[in-house]
N, CA, C and O atoms as a Tripos MOL2 file, in Angstrom:
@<TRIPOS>MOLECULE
protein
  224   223    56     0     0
PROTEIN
NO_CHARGES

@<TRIPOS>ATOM
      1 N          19.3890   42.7910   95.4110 N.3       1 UNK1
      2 CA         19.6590   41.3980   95.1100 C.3       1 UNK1
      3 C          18.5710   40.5280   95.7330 C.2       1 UNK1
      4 O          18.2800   40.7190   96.9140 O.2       1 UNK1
      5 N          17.9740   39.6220   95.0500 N.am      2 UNK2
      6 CA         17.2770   38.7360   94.9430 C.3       2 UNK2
      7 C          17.4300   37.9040   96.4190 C.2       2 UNK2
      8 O          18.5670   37.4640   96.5900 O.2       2 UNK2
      9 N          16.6460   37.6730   97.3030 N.am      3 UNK3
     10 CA         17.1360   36.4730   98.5990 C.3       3 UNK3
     11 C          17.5360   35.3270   98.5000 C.2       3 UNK3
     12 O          18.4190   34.8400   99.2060 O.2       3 UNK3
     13 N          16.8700   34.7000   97.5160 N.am      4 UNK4
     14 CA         17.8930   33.3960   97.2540 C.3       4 UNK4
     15 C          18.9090   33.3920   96.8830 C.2       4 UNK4
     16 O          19.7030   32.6460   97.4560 O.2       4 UNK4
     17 N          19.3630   34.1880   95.7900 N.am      5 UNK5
     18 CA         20.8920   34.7990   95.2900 C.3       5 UNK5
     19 C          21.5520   34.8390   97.0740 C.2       5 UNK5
     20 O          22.5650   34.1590   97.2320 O.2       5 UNK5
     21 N          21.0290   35.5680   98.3020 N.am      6 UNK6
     22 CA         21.9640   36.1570   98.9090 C.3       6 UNK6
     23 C          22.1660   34.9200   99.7340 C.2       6 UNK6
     24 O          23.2350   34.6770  100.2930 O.2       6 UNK6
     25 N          21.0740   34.1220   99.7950 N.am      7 UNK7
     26 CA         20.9520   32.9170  100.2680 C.3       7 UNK7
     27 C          22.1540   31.8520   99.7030 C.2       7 UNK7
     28 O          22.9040   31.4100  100.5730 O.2       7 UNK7
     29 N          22.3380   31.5020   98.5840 N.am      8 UNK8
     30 CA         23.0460   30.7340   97.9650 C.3       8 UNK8
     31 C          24.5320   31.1340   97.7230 C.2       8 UNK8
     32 O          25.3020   30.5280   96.9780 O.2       8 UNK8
     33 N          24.7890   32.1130   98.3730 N.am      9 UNK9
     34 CA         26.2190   33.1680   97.9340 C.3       9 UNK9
     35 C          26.4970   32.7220   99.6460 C.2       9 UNK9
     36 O          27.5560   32.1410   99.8830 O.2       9 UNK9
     37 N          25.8840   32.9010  100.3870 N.am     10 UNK10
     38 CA         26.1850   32.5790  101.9820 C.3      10 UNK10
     39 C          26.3230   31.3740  102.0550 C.2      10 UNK10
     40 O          27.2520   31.1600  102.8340 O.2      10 UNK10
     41 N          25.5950   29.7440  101.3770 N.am     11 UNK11
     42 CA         25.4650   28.8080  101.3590 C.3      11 UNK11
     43 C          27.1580   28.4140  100.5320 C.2      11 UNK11
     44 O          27.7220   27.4290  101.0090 O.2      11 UNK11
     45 N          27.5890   28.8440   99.8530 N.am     12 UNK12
     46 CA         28.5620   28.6470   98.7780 C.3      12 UNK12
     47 C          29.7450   29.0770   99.9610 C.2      12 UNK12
     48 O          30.4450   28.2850  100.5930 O.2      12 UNK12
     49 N          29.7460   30.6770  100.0660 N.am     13 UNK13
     50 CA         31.0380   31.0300  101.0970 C.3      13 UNK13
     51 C          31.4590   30.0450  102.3550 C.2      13 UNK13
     52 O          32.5700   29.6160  102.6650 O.2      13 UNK13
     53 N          30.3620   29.8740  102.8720 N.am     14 UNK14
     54 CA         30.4240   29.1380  103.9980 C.3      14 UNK14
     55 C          30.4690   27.4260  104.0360 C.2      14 UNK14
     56 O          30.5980   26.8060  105.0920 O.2      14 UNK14
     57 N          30.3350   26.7560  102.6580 N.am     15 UNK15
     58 CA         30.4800   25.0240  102.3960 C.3      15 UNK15
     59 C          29.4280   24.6790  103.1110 C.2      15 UNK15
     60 O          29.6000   23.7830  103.9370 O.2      15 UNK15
     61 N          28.2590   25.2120  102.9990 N.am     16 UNK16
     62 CA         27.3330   24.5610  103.8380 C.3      16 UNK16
     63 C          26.0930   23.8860  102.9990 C.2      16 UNK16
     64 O          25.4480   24.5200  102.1640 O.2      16 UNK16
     65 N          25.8490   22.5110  103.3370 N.am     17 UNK17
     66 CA         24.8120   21.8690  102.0210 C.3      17 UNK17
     67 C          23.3390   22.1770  102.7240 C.2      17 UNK17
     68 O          22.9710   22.8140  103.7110 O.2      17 UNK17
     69 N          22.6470   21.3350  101.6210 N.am     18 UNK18
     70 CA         21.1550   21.7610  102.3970 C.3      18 UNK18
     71 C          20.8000   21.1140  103.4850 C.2      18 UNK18
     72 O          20.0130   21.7130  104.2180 O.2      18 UNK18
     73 N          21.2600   19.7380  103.9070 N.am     19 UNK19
     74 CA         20.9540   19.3550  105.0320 C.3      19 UNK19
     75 C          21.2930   19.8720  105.8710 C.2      19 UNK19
     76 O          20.5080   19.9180  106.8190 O.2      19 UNK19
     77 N          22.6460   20.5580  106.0180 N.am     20 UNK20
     78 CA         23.4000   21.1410  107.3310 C.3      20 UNK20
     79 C          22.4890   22.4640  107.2040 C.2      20 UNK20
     80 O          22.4010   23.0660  108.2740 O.2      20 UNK20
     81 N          21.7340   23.0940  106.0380 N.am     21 UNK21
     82 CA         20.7530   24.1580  106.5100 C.3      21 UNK21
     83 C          19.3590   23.8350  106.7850 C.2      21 UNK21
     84 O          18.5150   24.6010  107.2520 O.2      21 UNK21
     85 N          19.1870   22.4440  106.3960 N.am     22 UNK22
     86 CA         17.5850   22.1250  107.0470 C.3      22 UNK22
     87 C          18.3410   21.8020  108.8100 C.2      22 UNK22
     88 O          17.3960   21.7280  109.5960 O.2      22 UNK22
     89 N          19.1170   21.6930  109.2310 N.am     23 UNK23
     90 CA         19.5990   21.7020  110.8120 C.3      23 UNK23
     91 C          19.4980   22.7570  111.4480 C.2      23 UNK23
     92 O          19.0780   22.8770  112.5990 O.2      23 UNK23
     93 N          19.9790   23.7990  110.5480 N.am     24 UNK24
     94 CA         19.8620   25.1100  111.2650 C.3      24 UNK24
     95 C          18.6340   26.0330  111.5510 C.2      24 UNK24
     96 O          18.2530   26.6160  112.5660 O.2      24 UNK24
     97 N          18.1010   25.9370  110.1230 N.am     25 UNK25
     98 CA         16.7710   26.5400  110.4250 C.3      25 UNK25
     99 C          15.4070   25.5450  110.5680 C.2      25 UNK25
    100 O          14.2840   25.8210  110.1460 O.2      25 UNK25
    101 N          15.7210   24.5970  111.1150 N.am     26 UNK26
    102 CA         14.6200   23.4570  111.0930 C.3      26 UNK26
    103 C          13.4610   23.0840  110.4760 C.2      26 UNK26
    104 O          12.4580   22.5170  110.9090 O.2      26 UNK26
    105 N          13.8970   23.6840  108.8860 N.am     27 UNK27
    106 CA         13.4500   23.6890  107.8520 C.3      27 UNK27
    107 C          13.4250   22.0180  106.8560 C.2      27 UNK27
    108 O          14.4630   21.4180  106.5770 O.2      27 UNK27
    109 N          12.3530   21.6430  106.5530 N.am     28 UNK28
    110 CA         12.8880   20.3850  105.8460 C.3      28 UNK28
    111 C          13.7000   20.5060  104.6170 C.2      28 UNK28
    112 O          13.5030   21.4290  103.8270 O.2      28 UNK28
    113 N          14.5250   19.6870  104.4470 N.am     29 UNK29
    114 CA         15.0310   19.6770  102.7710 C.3      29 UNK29
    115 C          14.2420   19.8240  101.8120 C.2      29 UNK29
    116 O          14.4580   20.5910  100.8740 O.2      29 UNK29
    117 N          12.6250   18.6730  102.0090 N.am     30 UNK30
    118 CA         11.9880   19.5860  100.3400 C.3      30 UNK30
    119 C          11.5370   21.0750  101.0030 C.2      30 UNK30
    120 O          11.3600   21.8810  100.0890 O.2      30 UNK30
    121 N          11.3980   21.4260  101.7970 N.am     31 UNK31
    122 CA         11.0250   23.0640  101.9890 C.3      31 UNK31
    123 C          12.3340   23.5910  101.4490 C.2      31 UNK31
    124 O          11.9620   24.2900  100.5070 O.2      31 UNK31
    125 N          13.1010   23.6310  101.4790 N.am     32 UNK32
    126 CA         14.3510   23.8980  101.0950 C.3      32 UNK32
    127 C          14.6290   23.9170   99.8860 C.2      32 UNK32
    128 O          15.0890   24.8890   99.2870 O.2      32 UNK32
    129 N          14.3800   22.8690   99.4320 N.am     33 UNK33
    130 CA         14.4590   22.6350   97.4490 C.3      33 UNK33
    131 C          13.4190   23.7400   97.0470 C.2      33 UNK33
    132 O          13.7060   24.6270   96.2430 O.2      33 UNK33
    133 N          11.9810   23.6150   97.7610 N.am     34 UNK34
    134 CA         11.2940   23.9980   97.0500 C.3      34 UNK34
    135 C          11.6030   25.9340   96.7890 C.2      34 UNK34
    136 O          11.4910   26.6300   95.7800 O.2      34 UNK34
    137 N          11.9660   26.2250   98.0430 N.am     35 UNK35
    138 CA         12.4180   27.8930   97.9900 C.3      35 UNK35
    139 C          13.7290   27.7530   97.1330 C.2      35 UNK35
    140 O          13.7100   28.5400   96.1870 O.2      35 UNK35
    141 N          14.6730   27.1090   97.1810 N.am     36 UNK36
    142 CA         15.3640   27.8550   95.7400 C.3      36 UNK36
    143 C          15.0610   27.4410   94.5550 C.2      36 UNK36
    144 O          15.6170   28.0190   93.6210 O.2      36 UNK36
    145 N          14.2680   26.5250   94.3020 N.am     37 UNK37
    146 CA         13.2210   26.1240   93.0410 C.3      37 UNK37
    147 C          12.6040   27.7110   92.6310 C.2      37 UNK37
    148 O          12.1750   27.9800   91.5090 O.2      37 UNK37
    149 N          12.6430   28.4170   93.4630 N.am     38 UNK38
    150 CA         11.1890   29.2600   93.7810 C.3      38 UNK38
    151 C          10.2210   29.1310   93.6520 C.2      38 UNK38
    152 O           9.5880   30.1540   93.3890 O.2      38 UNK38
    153 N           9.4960   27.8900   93.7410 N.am     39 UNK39
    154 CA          8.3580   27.8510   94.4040 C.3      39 UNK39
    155 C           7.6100   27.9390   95.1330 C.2      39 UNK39
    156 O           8.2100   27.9710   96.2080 O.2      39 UNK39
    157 N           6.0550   28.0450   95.3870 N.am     40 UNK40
    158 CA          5.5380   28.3970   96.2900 C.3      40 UNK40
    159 C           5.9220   28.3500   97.5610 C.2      40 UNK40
    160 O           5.8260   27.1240   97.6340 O.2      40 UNK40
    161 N           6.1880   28.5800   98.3590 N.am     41 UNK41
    162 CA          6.6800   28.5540   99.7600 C.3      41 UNK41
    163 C           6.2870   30.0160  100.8790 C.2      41 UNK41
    164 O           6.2690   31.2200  100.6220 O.2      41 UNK41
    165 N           6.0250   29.3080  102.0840 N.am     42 UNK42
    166 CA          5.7830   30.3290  102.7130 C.3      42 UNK42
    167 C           5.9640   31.4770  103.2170 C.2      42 UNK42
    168 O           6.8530   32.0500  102.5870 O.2      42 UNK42
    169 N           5.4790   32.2200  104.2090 N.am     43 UNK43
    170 CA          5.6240   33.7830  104.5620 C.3      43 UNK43
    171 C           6.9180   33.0680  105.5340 C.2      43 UNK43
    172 O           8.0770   33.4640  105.4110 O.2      43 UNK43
    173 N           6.5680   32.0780  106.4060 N.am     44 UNK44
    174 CA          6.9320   31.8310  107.7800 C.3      44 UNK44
    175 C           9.0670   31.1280  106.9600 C.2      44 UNK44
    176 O          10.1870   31.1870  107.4660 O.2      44 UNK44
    177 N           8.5550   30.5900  105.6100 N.am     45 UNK45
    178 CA         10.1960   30.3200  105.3030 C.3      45 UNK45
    179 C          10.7960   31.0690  105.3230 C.2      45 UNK45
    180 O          11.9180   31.1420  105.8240 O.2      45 UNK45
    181 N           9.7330   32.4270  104.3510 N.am     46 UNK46
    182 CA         11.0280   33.5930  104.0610 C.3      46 UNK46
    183 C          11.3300   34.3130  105.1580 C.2      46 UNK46
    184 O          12.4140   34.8950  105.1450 O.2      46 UNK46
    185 N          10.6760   34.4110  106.0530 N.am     47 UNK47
    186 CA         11.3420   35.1840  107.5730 C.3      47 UNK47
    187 C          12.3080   34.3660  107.8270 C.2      47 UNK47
    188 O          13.4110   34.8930  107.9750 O.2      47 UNK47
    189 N          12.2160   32.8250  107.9590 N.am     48 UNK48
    190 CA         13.4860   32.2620  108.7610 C.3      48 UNK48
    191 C          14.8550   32.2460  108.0880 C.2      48 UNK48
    192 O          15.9990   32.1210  108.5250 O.2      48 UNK48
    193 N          14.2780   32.4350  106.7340 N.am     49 UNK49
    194 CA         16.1040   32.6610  105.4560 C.3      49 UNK49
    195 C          16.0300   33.9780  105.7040 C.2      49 UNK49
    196 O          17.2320   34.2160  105.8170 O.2      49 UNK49
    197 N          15.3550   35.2630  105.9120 N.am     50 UNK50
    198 CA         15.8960   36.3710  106.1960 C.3      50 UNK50
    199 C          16.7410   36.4670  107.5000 C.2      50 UNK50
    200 O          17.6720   37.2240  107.7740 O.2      50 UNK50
    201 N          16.2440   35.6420  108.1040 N.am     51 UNK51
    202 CA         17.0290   35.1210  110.1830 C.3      51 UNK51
    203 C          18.5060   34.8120  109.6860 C.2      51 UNK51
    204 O          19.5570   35.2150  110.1850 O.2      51 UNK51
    205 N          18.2900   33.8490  108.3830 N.am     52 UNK52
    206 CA         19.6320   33.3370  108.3320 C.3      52 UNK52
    207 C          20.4950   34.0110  108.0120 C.2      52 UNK52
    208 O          21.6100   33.9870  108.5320 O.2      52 UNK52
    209 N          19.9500   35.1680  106.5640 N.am     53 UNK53
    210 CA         20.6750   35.7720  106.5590 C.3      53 UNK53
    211 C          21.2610   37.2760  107.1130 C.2      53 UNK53
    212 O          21.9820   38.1620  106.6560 O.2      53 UNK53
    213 N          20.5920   37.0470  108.2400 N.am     54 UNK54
    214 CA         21.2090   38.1840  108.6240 C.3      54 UNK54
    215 C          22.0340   38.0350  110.1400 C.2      54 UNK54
    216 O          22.7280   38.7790  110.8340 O.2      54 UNK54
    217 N          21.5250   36.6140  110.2230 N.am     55 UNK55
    218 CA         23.0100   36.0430  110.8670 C.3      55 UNK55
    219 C          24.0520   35.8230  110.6110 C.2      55 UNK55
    220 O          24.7020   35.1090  111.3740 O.2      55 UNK55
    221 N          24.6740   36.3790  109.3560 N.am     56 UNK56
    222 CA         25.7900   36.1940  108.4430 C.3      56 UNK56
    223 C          26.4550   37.1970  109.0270 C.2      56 UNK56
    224 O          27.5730   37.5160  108.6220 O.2      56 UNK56
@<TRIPOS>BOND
     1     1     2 1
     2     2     3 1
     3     3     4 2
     4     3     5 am
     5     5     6 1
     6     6     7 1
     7     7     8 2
     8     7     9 am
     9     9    10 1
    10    10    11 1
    11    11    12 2
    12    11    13 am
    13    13    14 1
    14    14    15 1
    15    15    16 2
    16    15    17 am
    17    17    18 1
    18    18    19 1
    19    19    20 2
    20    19    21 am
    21    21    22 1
    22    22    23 1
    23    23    24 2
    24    23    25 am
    25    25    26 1
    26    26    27 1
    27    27    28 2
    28    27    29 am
    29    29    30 1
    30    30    31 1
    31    31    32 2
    32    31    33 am
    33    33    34 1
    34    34    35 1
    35    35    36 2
    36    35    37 am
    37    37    38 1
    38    38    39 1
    39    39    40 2
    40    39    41 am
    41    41    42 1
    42    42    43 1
    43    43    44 2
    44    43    45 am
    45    45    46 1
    46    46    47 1
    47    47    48 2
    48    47    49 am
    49    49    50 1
    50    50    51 1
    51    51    52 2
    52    51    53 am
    53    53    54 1
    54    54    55 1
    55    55    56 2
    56    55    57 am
    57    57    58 1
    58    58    59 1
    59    59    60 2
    60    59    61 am
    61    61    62 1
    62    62    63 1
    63    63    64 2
    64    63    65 am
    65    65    66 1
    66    66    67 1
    67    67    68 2
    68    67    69 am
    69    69    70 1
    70    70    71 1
    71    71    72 2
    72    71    73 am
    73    73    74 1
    74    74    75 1
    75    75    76 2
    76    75    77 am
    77    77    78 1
    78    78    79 1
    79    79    80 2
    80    79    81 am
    81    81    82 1
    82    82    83 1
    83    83    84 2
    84    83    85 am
    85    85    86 1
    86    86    87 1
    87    87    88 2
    88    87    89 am
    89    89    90 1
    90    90    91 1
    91    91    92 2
    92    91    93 am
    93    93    94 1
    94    94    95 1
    95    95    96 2
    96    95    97 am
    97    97    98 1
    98    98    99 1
    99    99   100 2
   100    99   101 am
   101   101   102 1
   102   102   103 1
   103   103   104 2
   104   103   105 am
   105   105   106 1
   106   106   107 1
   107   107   108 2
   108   107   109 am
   109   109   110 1
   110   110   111 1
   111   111   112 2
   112   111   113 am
   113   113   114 1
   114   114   115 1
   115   115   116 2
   116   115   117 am
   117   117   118 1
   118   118   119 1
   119   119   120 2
   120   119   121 am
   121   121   122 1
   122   122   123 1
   123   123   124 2
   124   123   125 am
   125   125   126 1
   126   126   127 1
   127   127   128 2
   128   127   129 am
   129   129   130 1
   130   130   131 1
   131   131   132 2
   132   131   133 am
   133   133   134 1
   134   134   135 1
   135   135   136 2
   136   135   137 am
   137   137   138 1
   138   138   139 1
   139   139   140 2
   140   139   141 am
   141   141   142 1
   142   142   143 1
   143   143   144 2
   144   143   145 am
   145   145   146 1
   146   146   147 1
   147   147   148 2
   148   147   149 am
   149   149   150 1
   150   150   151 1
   151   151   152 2
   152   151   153 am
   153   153   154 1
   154   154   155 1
   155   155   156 2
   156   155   157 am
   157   157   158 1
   158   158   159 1
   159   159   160 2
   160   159   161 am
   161   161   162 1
   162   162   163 1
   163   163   164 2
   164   163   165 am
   165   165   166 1
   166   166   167 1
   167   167   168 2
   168   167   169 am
   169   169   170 1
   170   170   171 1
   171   171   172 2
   172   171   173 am
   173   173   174 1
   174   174   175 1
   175   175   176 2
   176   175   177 am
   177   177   178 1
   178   178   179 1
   179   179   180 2
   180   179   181 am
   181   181   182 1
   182   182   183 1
   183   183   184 2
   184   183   185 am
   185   185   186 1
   186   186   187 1
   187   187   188 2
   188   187   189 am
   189   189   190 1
   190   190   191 1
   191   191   192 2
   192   191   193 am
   193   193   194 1
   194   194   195 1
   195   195   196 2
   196   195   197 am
   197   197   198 1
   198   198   199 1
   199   199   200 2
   200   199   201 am
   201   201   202 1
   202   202   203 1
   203   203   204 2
   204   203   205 am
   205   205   206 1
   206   206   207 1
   207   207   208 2
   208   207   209 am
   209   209   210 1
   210   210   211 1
   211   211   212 2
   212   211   213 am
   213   213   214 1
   214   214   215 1
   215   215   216 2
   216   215   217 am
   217   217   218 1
   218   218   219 1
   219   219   220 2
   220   219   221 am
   221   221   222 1
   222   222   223 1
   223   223   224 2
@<TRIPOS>SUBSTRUCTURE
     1 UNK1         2 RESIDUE 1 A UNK
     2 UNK2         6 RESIDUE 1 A UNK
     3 UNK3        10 RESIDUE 1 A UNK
     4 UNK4        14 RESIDUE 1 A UNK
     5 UNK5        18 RESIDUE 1 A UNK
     6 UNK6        22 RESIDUE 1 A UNK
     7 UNK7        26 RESIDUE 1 A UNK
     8 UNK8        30 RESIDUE 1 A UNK
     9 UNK9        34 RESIDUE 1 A UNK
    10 UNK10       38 RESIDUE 1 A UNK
    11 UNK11       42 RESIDUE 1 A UNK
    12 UNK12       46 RESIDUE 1 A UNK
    13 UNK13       50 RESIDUE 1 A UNK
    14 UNK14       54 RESIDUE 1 A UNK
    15 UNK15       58 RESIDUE 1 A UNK
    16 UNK16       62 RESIDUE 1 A UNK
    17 UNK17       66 RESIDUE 1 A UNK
    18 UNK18       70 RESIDUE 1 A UNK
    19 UNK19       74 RESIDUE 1 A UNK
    20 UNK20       78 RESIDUE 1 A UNK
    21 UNK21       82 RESIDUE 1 A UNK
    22 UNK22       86 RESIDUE 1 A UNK
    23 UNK23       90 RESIDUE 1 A UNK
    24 UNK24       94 RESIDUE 1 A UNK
    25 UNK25       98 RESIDUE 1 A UNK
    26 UNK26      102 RESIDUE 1 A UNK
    27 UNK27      106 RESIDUE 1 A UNK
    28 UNK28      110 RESIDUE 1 A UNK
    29 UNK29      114 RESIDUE 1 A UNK
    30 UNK30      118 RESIDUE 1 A UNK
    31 UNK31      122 RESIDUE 1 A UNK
    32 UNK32      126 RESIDUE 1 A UNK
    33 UNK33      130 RESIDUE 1 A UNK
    34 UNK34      134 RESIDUE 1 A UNK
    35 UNK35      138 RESIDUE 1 A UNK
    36 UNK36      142 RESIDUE 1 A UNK
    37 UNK37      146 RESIDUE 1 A UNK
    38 UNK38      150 RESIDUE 1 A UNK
    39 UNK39      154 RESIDUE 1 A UNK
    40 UNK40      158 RESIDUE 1 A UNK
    41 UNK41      162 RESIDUE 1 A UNK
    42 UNK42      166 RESIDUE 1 A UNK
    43 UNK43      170 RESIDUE 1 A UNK
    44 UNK44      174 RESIDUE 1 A UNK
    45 UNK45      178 RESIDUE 1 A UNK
    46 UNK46      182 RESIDUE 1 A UNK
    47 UNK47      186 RESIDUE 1 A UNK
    48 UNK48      190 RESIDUE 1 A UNK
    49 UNK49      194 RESIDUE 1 A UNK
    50 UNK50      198 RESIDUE 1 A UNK
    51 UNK51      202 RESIDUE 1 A UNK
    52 UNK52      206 RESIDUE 1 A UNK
    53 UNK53      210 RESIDUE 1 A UNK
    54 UNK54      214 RESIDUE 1 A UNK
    55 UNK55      218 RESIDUE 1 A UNK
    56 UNK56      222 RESIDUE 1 A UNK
């Protein structure tokens, strides 16, 4: 499964919006839009959404 899929399935279970996840991973909101856009985005995002999710 796809990371944003596992990303957005954790985001959904848990009622959590994007601001309350630009808090957590001190990620901005457009960094945020832009990775489930899938757009370009960095090495250093996708480590910290892999952090997230595997803090689940």
């Amino acid at each position: 499964m796809e990371q944003i899929e596992i990303v957005k399935k954790r985001l959904k279970k848990e009622n959590i919006s994007i601001r309350e996840l630009s808090e957590i991973t001190n990620l901005s909101e457009a960094t945020l839009y832009r990775y489930f856009e899938g757009t370009k985005c960095s090495k250093k995002t996708r480590l910290i959404m892999d952090e997230f999710i595997e803090f689940a």
